[in-house]
N, C-alpha and C positions, 0 to 999 in steps of 0.2 A: 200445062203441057202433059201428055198423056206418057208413061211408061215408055221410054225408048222401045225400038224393035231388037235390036240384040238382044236388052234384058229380057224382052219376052221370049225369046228364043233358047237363050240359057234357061228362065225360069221351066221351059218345055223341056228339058233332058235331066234338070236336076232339081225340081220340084223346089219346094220351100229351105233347099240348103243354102248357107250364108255362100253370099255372093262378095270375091272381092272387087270394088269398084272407085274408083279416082274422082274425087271431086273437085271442083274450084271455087273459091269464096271472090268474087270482084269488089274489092274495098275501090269503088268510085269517090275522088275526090275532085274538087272545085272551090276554091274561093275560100276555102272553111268550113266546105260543108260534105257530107258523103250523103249518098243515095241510099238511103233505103226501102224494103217494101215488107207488107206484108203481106206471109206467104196464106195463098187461101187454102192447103190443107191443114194448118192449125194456129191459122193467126198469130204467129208469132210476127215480127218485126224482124227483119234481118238486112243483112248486105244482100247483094245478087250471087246466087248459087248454082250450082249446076254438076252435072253427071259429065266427067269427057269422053267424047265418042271414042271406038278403036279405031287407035292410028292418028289420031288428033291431037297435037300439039295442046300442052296444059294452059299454056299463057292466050292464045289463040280460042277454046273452050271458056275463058273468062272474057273474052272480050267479045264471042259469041251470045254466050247466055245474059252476057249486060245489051243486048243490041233486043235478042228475042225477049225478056223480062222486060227492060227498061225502059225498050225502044229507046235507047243512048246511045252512040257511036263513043266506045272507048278507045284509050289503049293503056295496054301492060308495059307498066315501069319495073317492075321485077318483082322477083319470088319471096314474101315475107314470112311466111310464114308454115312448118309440115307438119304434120301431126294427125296420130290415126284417130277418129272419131269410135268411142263405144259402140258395139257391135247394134243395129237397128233392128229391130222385129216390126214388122207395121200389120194391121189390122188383118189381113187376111191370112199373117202366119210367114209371108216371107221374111228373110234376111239378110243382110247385108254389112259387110266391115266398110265404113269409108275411110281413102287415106283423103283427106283436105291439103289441099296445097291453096295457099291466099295470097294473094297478088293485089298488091299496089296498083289501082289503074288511074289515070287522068281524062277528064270529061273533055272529048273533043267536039262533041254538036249534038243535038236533040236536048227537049225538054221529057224527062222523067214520067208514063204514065202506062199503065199495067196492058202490056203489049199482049202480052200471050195467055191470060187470065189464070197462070202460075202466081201472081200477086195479085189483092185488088187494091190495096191502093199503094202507089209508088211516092216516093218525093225529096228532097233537098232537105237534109237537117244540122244543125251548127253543130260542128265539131267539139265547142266548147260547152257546151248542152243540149247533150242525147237525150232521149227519155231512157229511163232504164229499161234494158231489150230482157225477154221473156228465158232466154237462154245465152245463159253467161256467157257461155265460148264464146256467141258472137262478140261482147265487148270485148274479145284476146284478139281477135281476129281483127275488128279495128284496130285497137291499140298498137298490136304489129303493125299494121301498117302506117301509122301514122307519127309510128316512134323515132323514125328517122336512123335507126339502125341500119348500117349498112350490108350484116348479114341477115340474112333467113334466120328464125328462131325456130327450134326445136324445141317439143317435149320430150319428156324421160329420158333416157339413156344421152344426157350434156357432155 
């Protein structure tokens, strides 16, 4: 999926300055298993990810970006996880702080398969043997979710 229109519109008034922007990580579970994809700008392996638009709902943004990525109808069981992500520079010199917000969601209909060609390949993996993912965080990011805590976990400042 290509660069939101906001960001490009911000990126037109304020050139390659860090941009702050809100993400959401959708830990899909089922069965035993969570959804993952890999992303096709650097092949990593991950949950379903996403930008939330202004004025849109964070839990809402996770169950969007699992519908346009996964082509899955989710829903958000709640907020597991906040924490800001090291600051991004990506190739052409932009930047950007993300905060991540990760949410627990449950698999309500569709089969898993790279809807929006943000992932190429999508799929169902046992919870009790991941392959090891390319970027740690992501396994914090499951793990919050699946740890059965009843609050949100923070980093730094406990």
């Amino acid at each position: 999926m290509p660069t939101p229109e906001f960001i490009l519109t911000l990126r037109e008034k304020i050139g390659h300055d860090p941009i702050p922007l809100v993400g959401v990580t959708a830990v899909v579970v089922h069965e035993g298993r969570v959804i993952l994809g890999r992303r096709s700008d650097n092949g990593s392996l991950t949950p379903v990810t996403g930008i939330v638009d202004p004025g849109e709902e964070p839990a809402d943004a996770a169950v969007r970006e699992t519908l346009e990525e996964a082509g899955v109808q989710a829903r958000a069981i709640r907020l597991v996880l906040a924490h800001q992500i090291p600051r991004v520079t990506y190739g052409n010199g932009d930047q950007a702080d993300y905060l991540d917000l990760t949410f627990l969601c449950e698999w309500v209909s569709g089969e898993p398969y790279p809807a929006d060609g943000e992932l190429t390949e999508v799929g169902w993996y046992d919870l009790d043997d991941l392959p090891e993912l390319e970027l740690p965080d992501m396994t914090a990011r499951i793990a919050a979710a699946v740890s059965g805590a009843a609050e949100a976990q923070f980093y730094g400042g406990r």
